[in-house]
Structures are given as structure tokens and as C-alpha cells.
C-alpha positions as CSV (number, residue, x, y, z in Angstrom):
1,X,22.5,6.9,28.4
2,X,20.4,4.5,26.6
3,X,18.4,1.9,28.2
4,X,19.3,-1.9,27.9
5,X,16.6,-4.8,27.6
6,X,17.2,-8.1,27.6
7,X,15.2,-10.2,25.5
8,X,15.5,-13.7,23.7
9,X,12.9,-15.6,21.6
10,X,10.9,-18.5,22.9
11,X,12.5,-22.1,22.2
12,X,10.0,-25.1,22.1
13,X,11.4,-28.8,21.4
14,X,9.7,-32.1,21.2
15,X,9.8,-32.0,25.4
16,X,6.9,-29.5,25.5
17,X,4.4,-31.8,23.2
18,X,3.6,-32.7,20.1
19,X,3.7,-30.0,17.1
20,X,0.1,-30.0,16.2
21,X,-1.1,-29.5,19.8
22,X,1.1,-26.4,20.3
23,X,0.4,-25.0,17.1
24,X,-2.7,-25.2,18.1
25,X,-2.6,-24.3,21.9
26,X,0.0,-22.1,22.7
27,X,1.3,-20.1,19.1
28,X,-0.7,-17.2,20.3
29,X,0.2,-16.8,23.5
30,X,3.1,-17.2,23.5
31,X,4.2,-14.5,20.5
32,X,2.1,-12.4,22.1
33,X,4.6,-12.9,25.6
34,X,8.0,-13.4,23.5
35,X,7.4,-11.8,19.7
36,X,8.9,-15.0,18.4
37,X,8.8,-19.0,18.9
38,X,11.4,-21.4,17.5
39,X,10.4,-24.5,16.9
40,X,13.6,-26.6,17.2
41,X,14.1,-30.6,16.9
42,X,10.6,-31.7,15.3
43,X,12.1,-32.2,12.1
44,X,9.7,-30.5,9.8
45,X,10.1,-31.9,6.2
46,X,9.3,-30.2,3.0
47,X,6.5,-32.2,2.2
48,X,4.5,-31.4,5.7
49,X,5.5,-27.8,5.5
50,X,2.4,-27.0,4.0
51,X,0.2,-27.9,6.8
52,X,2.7,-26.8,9.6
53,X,1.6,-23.1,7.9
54,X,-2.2,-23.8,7.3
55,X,-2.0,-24.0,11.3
56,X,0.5,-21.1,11.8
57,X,-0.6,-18.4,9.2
58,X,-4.8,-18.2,9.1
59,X,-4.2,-17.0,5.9
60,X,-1.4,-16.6,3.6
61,X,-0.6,-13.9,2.0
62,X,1.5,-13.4,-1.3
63,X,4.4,-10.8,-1.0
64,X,2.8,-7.6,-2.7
65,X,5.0,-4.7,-3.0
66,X,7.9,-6.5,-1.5
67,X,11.7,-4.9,-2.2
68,X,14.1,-8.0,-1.4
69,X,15.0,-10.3,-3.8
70,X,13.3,-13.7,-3.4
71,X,11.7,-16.8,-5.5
72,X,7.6,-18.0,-5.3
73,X,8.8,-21.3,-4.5
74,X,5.2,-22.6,-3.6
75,X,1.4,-21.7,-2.8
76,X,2.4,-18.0,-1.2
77,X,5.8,-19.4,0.1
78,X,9.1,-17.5,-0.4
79,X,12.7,-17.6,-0.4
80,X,13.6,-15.6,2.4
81,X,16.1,-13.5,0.4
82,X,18.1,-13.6,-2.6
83,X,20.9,-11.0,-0.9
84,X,24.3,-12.0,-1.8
85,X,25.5,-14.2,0.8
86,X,28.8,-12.3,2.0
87,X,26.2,-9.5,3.3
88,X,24.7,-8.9,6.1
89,X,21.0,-7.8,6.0
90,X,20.0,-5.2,8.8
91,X,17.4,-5.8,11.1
92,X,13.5,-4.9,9.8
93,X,10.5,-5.4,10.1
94,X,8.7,-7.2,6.7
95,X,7.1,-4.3,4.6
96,X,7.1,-1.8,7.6
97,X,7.7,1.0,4.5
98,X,4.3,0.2,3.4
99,X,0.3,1.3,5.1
100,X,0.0,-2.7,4.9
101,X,2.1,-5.4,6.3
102,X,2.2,-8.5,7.3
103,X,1.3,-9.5,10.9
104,X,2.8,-12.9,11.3
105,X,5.9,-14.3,9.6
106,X,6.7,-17.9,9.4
107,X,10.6,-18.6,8.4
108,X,11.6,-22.5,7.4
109,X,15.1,-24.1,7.6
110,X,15.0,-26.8,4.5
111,X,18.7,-26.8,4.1
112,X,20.9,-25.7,7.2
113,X,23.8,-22.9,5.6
114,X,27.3,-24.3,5.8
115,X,28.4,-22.3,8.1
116,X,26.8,-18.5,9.6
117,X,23.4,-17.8,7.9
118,X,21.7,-16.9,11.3
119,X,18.7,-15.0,10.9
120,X,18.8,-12.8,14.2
121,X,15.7,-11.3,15.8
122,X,15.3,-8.0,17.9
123,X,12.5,-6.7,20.2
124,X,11.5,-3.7,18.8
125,X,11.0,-2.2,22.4
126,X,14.6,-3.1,23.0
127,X,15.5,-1.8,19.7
128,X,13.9,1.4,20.4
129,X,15.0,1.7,24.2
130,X,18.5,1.2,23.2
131,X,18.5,4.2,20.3
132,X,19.7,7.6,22.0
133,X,16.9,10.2,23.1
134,X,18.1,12.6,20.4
135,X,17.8,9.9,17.3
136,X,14.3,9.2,18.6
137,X,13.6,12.8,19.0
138,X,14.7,13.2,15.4
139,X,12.3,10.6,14.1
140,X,9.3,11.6,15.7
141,X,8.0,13.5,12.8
142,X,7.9,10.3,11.0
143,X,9.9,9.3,7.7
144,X,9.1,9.6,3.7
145,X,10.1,7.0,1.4
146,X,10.4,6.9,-2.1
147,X,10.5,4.2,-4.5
148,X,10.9,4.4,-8.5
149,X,10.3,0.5,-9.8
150,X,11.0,0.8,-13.7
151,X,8.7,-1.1,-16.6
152,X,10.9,-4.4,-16.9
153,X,14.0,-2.9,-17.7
154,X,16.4,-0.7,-15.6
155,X,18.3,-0.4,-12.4
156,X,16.3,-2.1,-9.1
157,X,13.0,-3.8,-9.2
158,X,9.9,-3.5,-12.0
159,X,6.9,-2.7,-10.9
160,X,5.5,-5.8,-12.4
161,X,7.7,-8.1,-10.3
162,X,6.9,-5.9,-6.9
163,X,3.6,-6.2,-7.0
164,X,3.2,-9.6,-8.9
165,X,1.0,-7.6,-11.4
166,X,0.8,-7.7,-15.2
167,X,-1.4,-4.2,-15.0
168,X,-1.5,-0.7,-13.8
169,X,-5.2,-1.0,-12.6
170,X,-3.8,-3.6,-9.9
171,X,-1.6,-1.9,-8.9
172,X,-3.3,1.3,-8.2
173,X,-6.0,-1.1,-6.7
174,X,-3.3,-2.4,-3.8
175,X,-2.0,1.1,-3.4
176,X,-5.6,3.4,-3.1
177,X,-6.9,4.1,0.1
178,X,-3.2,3.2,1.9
179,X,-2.6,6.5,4.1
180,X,0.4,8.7,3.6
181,X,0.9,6.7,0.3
182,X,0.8,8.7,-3.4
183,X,2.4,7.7,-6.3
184,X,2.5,8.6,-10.3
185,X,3.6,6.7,-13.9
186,X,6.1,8.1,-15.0
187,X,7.0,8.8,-19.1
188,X,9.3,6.0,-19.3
189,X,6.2,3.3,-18.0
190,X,8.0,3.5,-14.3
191,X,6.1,4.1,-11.6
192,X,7.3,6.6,-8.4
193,X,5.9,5.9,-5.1
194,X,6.0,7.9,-2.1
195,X,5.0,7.3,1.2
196,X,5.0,8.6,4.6
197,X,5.1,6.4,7.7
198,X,5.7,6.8,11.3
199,X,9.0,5.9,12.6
200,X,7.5,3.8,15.8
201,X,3.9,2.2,16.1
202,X,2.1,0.4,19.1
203,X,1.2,-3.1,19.2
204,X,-2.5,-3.3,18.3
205,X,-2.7,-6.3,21.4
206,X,0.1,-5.8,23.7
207,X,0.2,-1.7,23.5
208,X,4.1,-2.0,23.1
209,X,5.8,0.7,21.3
210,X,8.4,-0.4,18.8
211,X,10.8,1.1,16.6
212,X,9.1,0.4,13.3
213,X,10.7,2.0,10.0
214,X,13.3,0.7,7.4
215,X,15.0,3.9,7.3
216,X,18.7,2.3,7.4
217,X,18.0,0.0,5.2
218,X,16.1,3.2,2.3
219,X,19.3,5.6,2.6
220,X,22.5,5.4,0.2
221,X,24.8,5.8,3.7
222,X,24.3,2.3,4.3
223,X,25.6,1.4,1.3
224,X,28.8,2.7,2.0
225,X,30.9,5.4,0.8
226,X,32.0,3.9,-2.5
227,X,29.1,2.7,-3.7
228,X,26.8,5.6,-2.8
229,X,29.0,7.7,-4.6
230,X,29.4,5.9,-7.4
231,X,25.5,5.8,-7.4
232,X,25.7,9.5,-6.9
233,X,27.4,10.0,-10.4
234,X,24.6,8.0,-11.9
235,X,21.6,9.4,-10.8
236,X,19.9,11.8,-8.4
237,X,19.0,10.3,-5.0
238,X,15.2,11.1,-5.8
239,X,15.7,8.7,-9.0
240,X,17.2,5.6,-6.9
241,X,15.3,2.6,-6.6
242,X,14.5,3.7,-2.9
243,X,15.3,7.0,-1.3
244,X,14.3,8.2,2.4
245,X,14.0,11.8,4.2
246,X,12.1,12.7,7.4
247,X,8.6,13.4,6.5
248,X,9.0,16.9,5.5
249,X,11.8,15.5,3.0
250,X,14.4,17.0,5.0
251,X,17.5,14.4,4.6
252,X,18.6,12.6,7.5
253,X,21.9,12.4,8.7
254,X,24.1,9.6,7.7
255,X,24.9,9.4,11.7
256,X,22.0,8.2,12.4
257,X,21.4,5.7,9.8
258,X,24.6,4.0,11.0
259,X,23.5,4.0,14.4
260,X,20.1,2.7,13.9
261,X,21.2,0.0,11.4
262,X,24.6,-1.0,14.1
263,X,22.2,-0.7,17.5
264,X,19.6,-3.1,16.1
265,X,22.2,-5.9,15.1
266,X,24.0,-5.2,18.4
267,X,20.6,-6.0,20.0
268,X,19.5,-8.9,17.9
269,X,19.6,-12.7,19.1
270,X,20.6,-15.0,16.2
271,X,18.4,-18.1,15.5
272,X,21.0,-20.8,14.3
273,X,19.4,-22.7,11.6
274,X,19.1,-26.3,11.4
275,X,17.2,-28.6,8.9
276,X,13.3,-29.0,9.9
277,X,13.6,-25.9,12.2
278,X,10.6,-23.4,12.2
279,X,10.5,-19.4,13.5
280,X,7.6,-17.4,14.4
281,X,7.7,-14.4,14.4
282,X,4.9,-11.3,15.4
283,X,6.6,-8.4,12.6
284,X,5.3,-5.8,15.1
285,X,7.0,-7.1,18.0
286,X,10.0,-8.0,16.6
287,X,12.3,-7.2,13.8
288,X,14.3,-9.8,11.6
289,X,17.8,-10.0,9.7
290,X,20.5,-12.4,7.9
291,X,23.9,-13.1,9.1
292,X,26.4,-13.3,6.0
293,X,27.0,-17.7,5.4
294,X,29.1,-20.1,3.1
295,X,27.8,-22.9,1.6
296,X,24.1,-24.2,1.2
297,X,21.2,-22.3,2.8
298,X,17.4,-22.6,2.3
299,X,15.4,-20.9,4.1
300,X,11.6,-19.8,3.0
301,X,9.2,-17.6,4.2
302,X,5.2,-16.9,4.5
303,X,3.5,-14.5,5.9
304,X,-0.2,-13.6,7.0
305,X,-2.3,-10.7,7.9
């Protein structure tokens, strides 16, 4: 038997005080207490966005080796994805493949989605608790991902675009001294990285352990059968764009990749978007996602150390 938790994110409206004050009071606290605040009914416009995240992210950050799809749309601000719209994008923590990632992320509604377009949220302690003993056990050695980013042209994501570099030397700037991380340039100006992570990590505050790894989101099962197999007849799985093992580069079973990926949206609380709406979110504490939407939907994204 697995454990259940329930969990929600906090909701504060207009009732609870002005914006600035609990920005400035209460952010803290209370993603420390719930992972993640929604700020609902303040009507947040474009043009005050800016200083909304001067007071919510201490200091921006720009989205350095980053794999989704997304637009600079402003001064370290994001589209939150690019994913076709008819997906669904599995719960995960920003850049939890990487040594470094973001502490705090900030997501903006500009233009509500026609219909769906939820971005649901999941405790990682609840995503964890509700993962079966033997799937955890599994894990505990850790994962190894592996990422090949061609030289402008190819299949997946250029280096140059990944790391919002024109040169090598940045690049091997961002990745020395990350632990667990190697990497080499390959002949054809592509560049291979590997690294290995820990599949959980604890809360540097709160000391809450939380499933921590984009392991569903690395491996070809979640793809689906057809289109890892027509993948398959392209290229070797090391070669993909991103590949994952356990650390000792054992595979991992498909089984599990389903489960992990299906638990954690099974867990998740959705955050219904409307225009001017503003989430908060501690990327430790909880994980993030995209429900698949029709029509119009704009929603950016910052992020901070």
C-alpha cells in the first residue's frame, strides 16, 4: 500500500490585503508552509509584471541549460512552454536534471486558455509517499541522464539555444564544478552531456524529502510505443536528444516510468488560469505540469536562485 497525502496550494485574494504588502510580508512563509501561493483576483497587468517579480524573485535568473521549448519574451521572463497544446506535460520540477536549479518559480496568466490549460502542482512529499516501496527502492541509487544538443542543425535542441551561448568557453564555464556532471564535443560540433543526480533531495529549510528527478519525462517509454519505435529505427537511445538509466546506466523499466509520470498527475491540484493571476511556486517543494487546452493561452515564467 502506498501512502496518501492531501495537499492543495495556498489561495490569496484581494480579501487578505493589498499585493505589495503580502509580497512583501507573507511570500516566505507561506511557500515555506504550502510549496505554492496563487495569487488570484488582483488583476496583474502586463505592464506591472515587472515589479510584481522584482518583489517575488530577489534575483532573476535567465533559463540556462533549459530543455522545453519557450520564447525570452522580456528581461529573464519566459514563455512557460512551447509544447504542442493537445499534450499533456508531466509533472517536474524546473531543471531538477541539472547540479543547479532554480529555487523559486514565478508563473503569469496574461491571456486565460480557451478552455483546459491548467498548470497542476504536486507536493513532492506527496508525490513520493504515493510511489510504491519497490519504485523507490529502485531509485535510490540515483539516475544518469544524457543529453546530445547538436551545433544548430539536427534533431532536438542546439547547444547554443540551451545554454543562450554563442561559445564553447561559456558553456563549459556553466557546466565545471557541477557534481555528477561530464560532458564532451563531439566531431560533428555537438556537445554530449551526462549527468548523475539523486532521484529524491531534502528541502535545504523545511528538511522535507521529495521526489526530485525528471526521469519520466528523459525515457523514450513515455513517448509511447509508436513513436519510441520509430525513434528507435533512427538512432540509438544513447544518441537521442535525452536518454536516462539508473546511475550505473542500467535501463529502467518502462513500468516504472509510467507509474511515476501517471502517480504524479493523479496527485497534482490544477491551478485554473485566469487573466492577471500569479503562482508561486518553491521547485523543491513542489512539482509543476500543463494540462492539454484549446484556444489562446499565455502564460510566462521567471525564475530565481
Amino acid at each position: 500500500m502506498t501512502e496518501t497525502m492531501t495537499w492543495a496550494p495556498a489561495e490569496i485574494t484581494p480579501s487578505d490585503g493589498p499585493l505589495p504588502g503580502l509580497l512583501a510580508g507573507r511570500l516566505d512563509e507561506l511557500l515555506l508552509s504550502a510549496g505554492a501561493v496563487v495569487f488570484r483576483g488582483f488583476g496583474i497587468t502586463p505592464a506591472a509584471l515587472d515589479g510584481v517579480l522584482d518583489r517575488v524573485l530577489r534575483d532573476r535568473l535567465a533559463y540556462v541549460h533549459g530543455n522545453s521549448p519557450r520564447s525570452h519574451v522580456g528581461d529573464r521572463v519566459y514563455t512557460s512552454t512551447e509544447y504542442p497544446a493537445e499534450h499533456t506535460i508531466s509533472m517536474h520540477n524546473e531543471l531538477s536534471y541539472s547540479a543547479r536549479w532554480p529555487a523559486r518559480l514565478a508563473f503569469y496568466c496574461e491571456t486565460a486558455p480557451g478552455s483546459g490549460g491548467a498548470t497542476p502542482v504536486v507536493s513532492g512529499a506527496a508525490w513520493l509517499a504515493a510511489l510504491p516501496p519497490g519504485l523507490r527502492a529502485a531509485f535510490a541509487g540515483g539516475v544518469r541522464y544524457t543529453q546530445n544538443l547538436h551545433d544548430g542543425h539536427g534533431f532536438g535542441k542546439s547547444w547554443q539555444e540551451t545554454f543562450e551561448a554563442a561559445g564553447r568557453a561559456e558553456v563549459e564555464r556553466h557546466l565545471t564544478g557541477m557534481p555528477g556532471t561530464t560532458w564532451e564535443w563531439k566531431r560533428d560540433g555537438g556537445l554530449r552531456i551526462t549527468q548523475v543526480r539523486p532521484a529524491t533531495v531534502t528541502h535545504p529549510v523545511t528538511g522535507t524529502e521529495v521526489w526530485f528527478n525528471q526521469a519520466d519525462q528523459w525515457h523514450h517509454a513515455a513517448l509511447g510505443d509508436e513513436t519510441a519505435a520509430a525513434l528507435a529505427r533512427i538512432m540509438p537511445e544513447e544518441d537521442l536528444p535525452q536518454h536516462v538509466t539508473f546511475a550505473d546506466g542500467s535501463p529502467i523499466d518502462p513500468a516504472y516510468v509510467l507509474a511515476i509520470r501517471d502517480r504524479g498527475l493523479a496527485a497534482a491540484v490544477d491551478v485554473d488560469w485566469r487573466a492577471g493571476d500569479l503562482l508561486v511556486v518553491d521547485n523543491v517543494l513542489v512539482a509543476h505540469g500543463r494540462r492539454p487546452y484549446s484556444g489562446p493561452r499565455r502564460v510566462l515564467v521567471a525564475m530565481s536562485g
